[in-house]
SELO-112956 format. One record per residue (C-alpha): z, x, y; residue in three letters. Coordinates in steps of 0.1 Angstrom, whole numbers. Layout:
BEGIN
    zz    xx    yy res
     Z     X     Y ALA
...
This chain:
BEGIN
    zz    xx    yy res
     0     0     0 UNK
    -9     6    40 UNK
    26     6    57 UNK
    17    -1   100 UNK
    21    30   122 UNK
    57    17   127 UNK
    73    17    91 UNK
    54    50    88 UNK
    81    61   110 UNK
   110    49    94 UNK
   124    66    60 UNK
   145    34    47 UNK
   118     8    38 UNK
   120   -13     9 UNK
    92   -31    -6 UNK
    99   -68   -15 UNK
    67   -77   -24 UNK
    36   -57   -33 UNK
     2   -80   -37 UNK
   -33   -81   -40 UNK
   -50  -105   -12 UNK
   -88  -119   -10 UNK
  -103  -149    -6 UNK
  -118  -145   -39 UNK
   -87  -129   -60 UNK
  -107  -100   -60 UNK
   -79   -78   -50 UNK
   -99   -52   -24 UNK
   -68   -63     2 UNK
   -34   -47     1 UNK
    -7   -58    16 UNK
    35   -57    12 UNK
    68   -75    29 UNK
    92   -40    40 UNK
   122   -47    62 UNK
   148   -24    79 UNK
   182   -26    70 UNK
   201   -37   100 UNK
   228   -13    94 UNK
   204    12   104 UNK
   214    12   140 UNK
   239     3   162 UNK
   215   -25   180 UNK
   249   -39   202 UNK
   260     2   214 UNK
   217     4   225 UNK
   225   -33   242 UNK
   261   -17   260 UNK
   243    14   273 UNK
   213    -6   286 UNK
   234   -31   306 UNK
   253     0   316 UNK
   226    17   331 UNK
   217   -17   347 UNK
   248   -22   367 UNK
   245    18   378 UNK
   205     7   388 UNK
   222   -25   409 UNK
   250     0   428 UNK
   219    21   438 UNK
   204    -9   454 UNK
   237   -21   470 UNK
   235    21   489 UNK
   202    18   495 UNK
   211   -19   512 UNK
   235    -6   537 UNK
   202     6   556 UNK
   193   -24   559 UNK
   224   -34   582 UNK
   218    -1   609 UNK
   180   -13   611 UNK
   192   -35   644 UNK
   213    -7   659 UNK
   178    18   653 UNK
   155    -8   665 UNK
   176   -14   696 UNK
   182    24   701 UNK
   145    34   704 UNK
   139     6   724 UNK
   168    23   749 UNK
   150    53   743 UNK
   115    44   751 UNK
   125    26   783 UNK
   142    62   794 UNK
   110    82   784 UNK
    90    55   805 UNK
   110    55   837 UNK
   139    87   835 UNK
   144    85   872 UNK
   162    45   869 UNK
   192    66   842 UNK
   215    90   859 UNK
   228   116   831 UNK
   263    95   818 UNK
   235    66   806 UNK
   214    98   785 UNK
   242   112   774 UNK
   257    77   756 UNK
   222    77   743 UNK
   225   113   733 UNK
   261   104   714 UNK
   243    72   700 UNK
   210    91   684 UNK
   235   117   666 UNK
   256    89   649 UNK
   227    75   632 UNK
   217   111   621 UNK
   246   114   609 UNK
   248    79   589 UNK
   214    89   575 UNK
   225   122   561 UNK
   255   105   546 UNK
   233    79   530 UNK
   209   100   516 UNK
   237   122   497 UNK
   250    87   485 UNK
   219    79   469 UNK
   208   114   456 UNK
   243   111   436 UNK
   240    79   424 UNK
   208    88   416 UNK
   218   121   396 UNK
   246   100   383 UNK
   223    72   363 UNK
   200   100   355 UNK
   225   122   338 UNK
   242    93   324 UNK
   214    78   306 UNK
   202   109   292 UNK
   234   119   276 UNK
   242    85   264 UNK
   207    80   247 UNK
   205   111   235 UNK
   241   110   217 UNK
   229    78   203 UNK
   196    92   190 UNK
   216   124   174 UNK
   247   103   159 UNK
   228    69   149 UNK
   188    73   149 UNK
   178    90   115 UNK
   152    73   112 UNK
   133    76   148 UNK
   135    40   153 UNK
   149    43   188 UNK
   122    63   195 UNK
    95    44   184 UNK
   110    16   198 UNK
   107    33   229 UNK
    71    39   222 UNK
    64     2   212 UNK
    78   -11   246 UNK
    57     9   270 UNK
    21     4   251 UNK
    32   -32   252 UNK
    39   -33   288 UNK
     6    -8   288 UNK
   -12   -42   274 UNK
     7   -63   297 UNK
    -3   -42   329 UNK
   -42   -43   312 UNK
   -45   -79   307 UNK
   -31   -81   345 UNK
   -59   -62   353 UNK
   -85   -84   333 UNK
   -68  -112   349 UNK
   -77  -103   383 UNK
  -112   -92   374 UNK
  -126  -117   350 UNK
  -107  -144   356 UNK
   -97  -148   399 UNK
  -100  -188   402 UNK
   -69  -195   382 UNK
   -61  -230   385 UNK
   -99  -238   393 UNK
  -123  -265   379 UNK
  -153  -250   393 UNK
  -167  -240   364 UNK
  -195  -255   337 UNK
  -175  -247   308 UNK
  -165  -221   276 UNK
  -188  -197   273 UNK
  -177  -169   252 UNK
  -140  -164   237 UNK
  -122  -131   238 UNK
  -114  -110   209 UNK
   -79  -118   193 UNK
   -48  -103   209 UNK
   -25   -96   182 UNK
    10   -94   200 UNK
    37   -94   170 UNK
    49  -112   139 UNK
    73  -141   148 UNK
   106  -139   157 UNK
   122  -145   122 UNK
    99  -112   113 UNK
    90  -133    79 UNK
    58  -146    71 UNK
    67  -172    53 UNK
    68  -189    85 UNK
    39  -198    85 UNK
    39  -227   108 UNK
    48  -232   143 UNK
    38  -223   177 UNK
    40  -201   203 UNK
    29  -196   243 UNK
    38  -200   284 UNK
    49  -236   299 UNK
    18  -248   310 UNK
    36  -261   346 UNK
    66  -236   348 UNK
    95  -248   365 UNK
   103  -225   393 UNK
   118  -193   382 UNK
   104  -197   351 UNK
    67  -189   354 UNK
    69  -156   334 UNK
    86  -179   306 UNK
    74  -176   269 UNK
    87  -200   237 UNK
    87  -197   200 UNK
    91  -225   172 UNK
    85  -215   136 UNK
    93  -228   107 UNK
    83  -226    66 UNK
    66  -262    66 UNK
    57  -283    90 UNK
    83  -293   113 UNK
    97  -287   144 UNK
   134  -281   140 UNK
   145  -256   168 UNK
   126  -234   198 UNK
   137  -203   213 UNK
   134  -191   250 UNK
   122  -159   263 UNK
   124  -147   300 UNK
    91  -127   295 UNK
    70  -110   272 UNK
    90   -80   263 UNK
   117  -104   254 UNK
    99  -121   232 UNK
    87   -92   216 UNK
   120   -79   217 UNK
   129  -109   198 UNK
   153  -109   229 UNK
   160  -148   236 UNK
   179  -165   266 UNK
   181  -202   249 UNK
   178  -213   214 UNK
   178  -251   215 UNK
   186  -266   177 UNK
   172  -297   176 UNK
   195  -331   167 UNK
   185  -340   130 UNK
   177  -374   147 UNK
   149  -356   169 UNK
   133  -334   144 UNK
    94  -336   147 UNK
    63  -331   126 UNK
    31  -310   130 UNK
    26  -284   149 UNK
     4  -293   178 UNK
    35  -295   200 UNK
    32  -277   237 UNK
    61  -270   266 UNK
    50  -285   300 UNK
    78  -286   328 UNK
   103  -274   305 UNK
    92  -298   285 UNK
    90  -301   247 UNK
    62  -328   238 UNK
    57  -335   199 UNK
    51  -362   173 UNK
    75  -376   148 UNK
    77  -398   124 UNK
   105  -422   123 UNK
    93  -440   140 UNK
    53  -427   139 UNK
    47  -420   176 UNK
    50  -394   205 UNK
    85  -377   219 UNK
    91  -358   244 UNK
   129  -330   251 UNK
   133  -324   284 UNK
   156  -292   284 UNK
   168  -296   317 UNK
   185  -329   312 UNK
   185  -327   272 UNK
   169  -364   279 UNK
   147  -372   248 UNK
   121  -401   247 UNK
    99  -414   223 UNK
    69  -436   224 UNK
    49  -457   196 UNK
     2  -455   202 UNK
    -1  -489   175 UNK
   -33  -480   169 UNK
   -31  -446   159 UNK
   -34  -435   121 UNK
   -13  -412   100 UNK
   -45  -405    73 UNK
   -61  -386    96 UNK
   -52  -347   103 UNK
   -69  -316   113 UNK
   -89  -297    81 UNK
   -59  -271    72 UNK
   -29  -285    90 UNK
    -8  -311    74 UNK
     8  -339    97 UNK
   -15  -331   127 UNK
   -19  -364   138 UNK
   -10  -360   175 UNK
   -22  -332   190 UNK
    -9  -324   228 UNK
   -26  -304   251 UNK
   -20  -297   291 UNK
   -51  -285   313 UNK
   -54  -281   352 UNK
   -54  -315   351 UNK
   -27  -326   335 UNK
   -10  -341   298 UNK
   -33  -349   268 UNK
   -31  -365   236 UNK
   -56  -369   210 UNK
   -51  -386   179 UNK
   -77  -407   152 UNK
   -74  -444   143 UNK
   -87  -468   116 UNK
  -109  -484   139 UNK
  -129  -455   148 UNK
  -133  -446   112 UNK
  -114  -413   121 UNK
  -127  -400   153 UNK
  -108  -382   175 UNK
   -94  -406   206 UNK
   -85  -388   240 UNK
   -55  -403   260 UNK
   -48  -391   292 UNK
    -1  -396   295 UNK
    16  -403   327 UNK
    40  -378   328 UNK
    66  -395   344 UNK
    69  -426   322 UNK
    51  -415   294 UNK
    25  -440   286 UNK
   -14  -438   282 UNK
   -35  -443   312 UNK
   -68  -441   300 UNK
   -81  -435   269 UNK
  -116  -423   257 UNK
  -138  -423   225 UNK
  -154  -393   204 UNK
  -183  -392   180 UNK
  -168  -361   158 UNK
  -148  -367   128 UNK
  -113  -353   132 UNK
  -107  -345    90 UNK
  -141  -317   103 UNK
  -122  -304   125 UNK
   -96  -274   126 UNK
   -83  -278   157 UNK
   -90  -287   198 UNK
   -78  -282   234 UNK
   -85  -295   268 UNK
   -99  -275   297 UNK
  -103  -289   330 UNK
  -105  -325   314 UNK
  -131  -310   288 UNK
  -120  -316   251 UNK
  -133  -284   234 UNK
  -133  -290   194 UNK
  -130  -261   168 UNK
  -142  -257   131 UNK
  -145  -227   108 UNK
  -179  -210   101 UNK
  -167  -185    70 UNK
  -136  -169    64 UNK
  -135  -146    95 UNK
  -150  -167   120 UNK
  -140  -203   140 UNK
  -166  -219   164 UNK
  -163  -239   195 UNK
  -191  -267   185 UNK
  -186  -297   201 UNK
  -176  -310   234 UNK
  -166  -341   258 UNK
  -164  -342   290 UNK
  -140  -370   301 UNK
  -152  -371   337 UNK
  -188  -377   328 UNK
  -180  -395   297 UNK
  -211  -367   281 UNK
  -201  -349   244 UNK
  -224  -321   233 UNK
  -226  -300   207 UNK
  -222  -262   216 UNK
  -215  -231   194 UNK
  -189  -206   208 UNK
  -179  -185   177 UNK
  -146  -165   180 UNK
  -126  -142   153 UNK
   -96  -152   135 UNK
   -68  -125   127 UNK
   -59  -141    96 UNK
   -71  -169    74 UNK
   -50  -204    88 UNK
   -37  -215   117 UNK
   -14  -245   125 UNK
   -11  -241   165 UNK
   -44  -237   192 UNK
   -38  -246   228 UNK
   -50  -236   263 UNK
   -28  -224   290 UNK
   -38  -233   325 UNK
   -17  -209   341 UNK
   -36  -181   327 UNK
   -68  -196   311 UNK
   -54  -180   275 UNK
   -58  -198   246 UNK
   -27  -196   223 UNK
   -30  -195   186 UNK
     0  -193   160 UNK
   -19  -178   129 UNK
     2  -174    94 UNK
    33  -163   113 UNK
    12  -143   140 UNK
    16  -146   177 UNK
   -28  -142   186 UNK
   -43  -151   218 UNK
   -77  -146   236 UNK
   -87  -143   268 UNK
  -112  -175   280 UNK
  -150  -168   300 UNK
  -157  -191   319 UNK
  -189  -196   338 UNK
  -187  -206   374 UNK
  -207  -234   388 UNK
């Protein structure tokens, strides 16, 4: 077996499963489980010395803050000065030499502040290094501290380069000016789930697609072995969720459990389905108020290809909250239903030609349903769409690469024009082109 760069670095592995993986059986594929022992190292001393180093950082600030309260004394003293150098014959030599007395007490505050913040400076420099370093000697055998170390900054390397793309490829954020999908991005593997098992196999992952504010850098995690939605984690941003590193981990109430996996979080927002009774929900975290509503005409035989239980499928766009969902009366076809928001009821609803059992999966951009089915065992393919303003479907073909084989979770995130995808355990998302009007 292949371990990944990162076990390669780490001496106590264990391998809990060894097996041969093709779609055929052939067994060309190699792959194994290996997990660290958490004994390893001391994660919580690591935690300690990072909030230590934290507080040090916040004590700088607070030094380099007391500028801040001479900047009106300075301001007001080379305005004293400036009216001298304009007109010296209007100060007799008492007024220069207060002036004088003046200029040399902020010289000397300066010095005084910049030896305050060269020492606290040297302080949380000498202080980090020694403590890290006495960690890495006594505790870190294996290197994993190190790599770890290594692991942050190319993720924050990605970060920083899908910043960049952002600003290049894709500046009208928000927009609608645009004729559609045109080509999808190549996968963007970012990490195994949170439970670091991939027998979770279900579940979803992504950004609230209308942030509350302070909460726009916000990412969420539900997993789960089958599928149902039974708990979500909180992360403040993406190192913490690749940290595994979560600020709220909401258990559901046994009485609000959901089904399928199509769920999204808009406004802090959990929207799902469930099915006592069959219908929509919705978990607002903020007020831990939970609704439900029942669509009568909606149909529990109908799911997407590969996903059990996907019956509702949410979706949020630039234009607000979707559902789609298949009935008896329309033989199967997929149904569109624009929700209110605030009161949680249909608005409008519209009627597809494609058959949702054909279908593996779909997502709303700019009040454009965009429908997905597989071509072969690498590839998916945008092939059919339906514009709700226009009331026009066509049938397109935008082909895009799966990381692995299944996937239970595919939705598009207006605040960054991703689409998310939660594939056999796998946080995978690519970058939308869009072409502009």
């Amino acid at each position: 077996c292949v371990l990944t760069p990162f076990f390669q670095h780490v001496g106590l592995w264990k391998e809990r499963s060894a097996r041969n993986e093709t779609e055929d059986g052939s067994g060309d594929r190699c792959a194994c489980d290996a997990f660290l022992p958490g004994s390893t190292f001391p994660l919580r001393d690591l935690v300690v010395v990072e909030q230590t180093a934290v507080e040090i950082y916040h004590k700088l600030e607070l030094e380099l803050g007391k500028v801040e309260v001479f900047f009106p004394d300075l301001i007001s003293l080379t305005v004293e000065v400036e009216k001298i150098e304009k007109n010296p014959d209007a100060y007799n030599e008492a007024d220069k030499d207060e002036i004088k007395v003046k200029i040399k007490q902020v010289e000397a505050l300066a010095k005084e502040l910049q030896l305050s913040i060269r020492s606290s400076t040297t302080i949380f420099r000498s202080l980090r290094v020694q403590t890290l370093t006495r960690l890495e000697k006594t505790y870190d055998k294996n290197v994993v501290l190190a790599t770890r170390r290594e692991y942050i900054k190319v993720q924050m390397q990605l970060e920083e380069c899908e910043r960049r793309h952002q600003e290049l490829f894709n500046p009208n954020i928000g927009s609608c000016a645009h004729t559609g999908i045109i080509k999808v991005g190549k996968p963007v593997v970012s990490h195994l789930n949170a439970h670091l098992n991939a027998g979770y196999k279900f579940g979803g992952w992504g950004r609230d697609s209308k942030p509350v504010p302070d909460r726009e850098s916000m990412y969420w995690y539900s997993g789960y072995t089958s599928s149902s939605i039974v708990d979500i984690r909180f992360y403040t941003n993406y190192n913490s969720l690749i940290l595994r590193n979560h600020f709220q981990h909401h258990n559901l109430h046994s009485g609000w459990y959901g089904t399928g996996n199509n769920f999204i979080i808009r406004d802090n927002t959990l929207y799902y389905q469930i099915n006592s009774p069959f219908g929509l929900a919705k978990l607002n975290f903020t007020t831990m108020r939970y609704e439900s509503r029942v669509i009568a005409k909606a149909s529990t035989r109908f799911s997407y290809a590969n996903s059990p239980n996907q019956n509702f499928d949410f979706a949020a766009d630039e234009t607000g909250l979707w559902v789609t969902y298949a009935t008896a009366e329309s033989s199967g076809r997929m149904v569109i239903a624009k929700i209110n928001e605030p009161s949680f009821g249909v608005e409008e609803e519209w009627q597809t030609s494609v058959f949702k059992p054909g279908v593996n999966n779909a997502f709303m951009v700019c009040g454009v349903l965009y429908a997905v089915r597989t071509v072969d065992i690498q590839t998916d393919e945008i092939f059919y769409k339906y514009d709700t303003r226009t009331r026009q479907e066509s049938y397109i073909s935008v082909p895009f690469v799966r990381f692995q084989e299944k996937y239970s979770n595919l939705d598009y995130n207006p605040t960054d024009q991703k689409l998310y995808m939660y594939n056999d355990g796998y946080y995978v998302n690519y970058h939308l082109c869009l072409q502009p009007q």
